[in-house]
N, C-alpha and C positions, 0 to 999 in steps of 0.2 A: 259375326255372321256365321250362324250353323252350317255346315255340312251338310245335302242332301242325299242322305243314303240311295247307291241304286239296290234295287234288287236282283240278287242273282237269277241268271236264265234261268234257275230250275233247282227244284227240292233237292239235285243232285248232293250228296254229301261231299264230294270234293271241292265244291265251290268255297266252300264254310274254311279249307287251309290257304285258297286264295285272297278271300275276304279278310281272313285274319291277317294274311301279310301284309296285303294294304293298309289294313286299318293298325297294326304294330308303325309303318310310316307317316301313322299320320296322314294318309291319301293324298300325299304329299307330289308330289310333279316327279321327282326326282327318286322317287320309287317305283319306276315304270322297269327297268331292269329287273327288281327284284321280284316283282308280281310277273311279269309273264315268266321266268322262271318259276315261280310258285305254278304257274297254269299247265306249263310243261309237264312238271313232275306230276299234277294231280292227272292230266289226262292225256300226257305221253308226247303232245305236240301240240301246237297254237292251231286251233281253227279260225274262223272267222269269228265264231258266235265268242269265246276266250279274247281276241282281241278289240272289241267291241264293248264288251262289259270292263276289261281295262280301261279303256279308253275314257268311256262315259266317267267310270270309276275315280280315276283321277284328273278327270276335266282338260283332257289331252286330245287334239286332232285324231282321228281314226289315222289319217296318214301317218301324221308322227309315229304310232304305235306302230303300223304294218314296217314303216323305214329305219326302225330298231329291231324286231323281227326279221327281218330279211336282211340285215347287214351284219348282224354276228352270228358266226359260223356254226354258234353252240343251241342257235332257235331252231327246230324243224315244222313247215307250216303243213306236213304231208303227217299222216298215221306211219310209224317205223313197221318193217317187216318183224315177223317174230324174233330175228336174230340181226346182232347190230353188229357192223363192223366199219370201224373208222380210223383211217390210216392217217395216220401227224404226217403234217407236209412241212412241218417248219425246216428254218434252214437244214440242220445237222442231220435231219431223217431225209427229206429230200437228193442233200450229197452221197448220201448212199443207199439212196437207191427207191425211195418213195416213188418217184416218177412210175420205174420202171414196174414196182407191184401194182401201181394203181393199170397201168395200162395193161397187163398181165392179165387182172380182172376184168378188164371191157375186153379184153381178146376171147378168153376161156367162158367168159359167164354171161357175158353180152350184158354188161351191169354197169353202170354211167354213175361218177358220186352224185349222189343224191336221191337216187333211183333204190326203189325197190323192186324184188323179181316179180314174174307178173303171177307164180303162187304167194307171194305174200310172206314167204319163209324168209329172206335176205334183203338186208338194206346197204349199203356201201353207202357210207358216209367220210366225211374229210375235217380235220381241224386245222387249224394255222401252228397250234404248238400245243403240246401234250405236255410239256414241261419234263420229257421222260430223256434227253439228251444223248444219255451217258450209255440208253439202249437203243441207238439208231439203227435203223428205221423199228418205229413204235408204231403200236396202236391198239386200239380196245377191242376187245370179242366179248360182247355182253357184258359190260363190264368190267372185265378182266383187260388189265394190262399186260402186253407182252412186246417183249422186245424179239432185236436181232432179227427181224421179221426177213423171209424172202419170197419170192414172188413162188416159190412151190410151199412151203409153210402155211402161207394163205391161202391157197389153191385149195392144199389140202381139211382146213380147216373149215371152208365154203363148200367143198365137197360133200365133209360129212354133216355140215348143215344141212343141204338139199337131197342127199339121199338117207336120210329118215324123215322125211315127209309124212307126217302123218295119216 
């Protein structure tokens, strides 16, 4: 039995590194991790219309798709602010002191993980484990890995995120 190709929502050219990951799986069931990671990277976060063409894609429940999406920590179904920053909560960054930068951040900057500011420049994000240990507490700035973090470090870093506002 053939495959019925769907067609991508739109001439978009990012669809075509989507499409191609699916179809590298064989539009397989069990490439649904890999494709909406493929959707991420082309347009930055899952929207609806992204997990939708998944879905159909691989012949998977629209729910299934949105309860893999929303269950690991690394999907974001919101557009990121210009600048990313995401603080490792696993164990070894948490005992020293995760906690206390993330809250640092909701006190000073009125920013919730998850949340973007409402100029659109700063996103606070959170992972379960960065794999980064040995520089507790971690986390990414754009990017950029950086350890020994402290809750003025990040301050300062978020600082000069928002005050060069374009």
């Amino acid at each position: 039995m053939q495959k019925l190709l769907v067609p991508a929502p739109s001439d978009d050219k990012r669809w075509r590194m989507v499409t191609a990951t699916m179809r590298r799986h064989g539009y397989r069931r069990d490439a649904l991790i890999e494709a909406l990671h493929s959707a991420q990277e082309a347009f930055g976060y899952l929207d609806s219309q992204s997990l939708q063409y998944v879905a159909r894609s691989l012949n998977l429940p629209l729910s299934q798709v949105y309860g893999v999406a929303t269950f690991y920590s690394f999907f974001t179904l919101k557009p990121p602010g210009e600048h990313t920053c995401v603080i490792c909560l696993g164990t070894a960054c948490y005992i020293k002191g995760a906690g206390e930068i993330i809250a640092s951040i909701q006190d000073h900057f009125d920013l919730k993980p998850g949340q973007t500011t409402p100029d659109d420049r700063a996103s606070l994000l959170t992972a379960r484990c960065l794999g980064t240990c040995g520089l507790a507490p971690s986390g990414v700035f754009d990017g950029e890995v950086v350890g020994n973090l402290t809750p003025e470090n990040v301050a300062e870093r978020l600082e000069e995120w928002l005050d060069h506002a374009g």
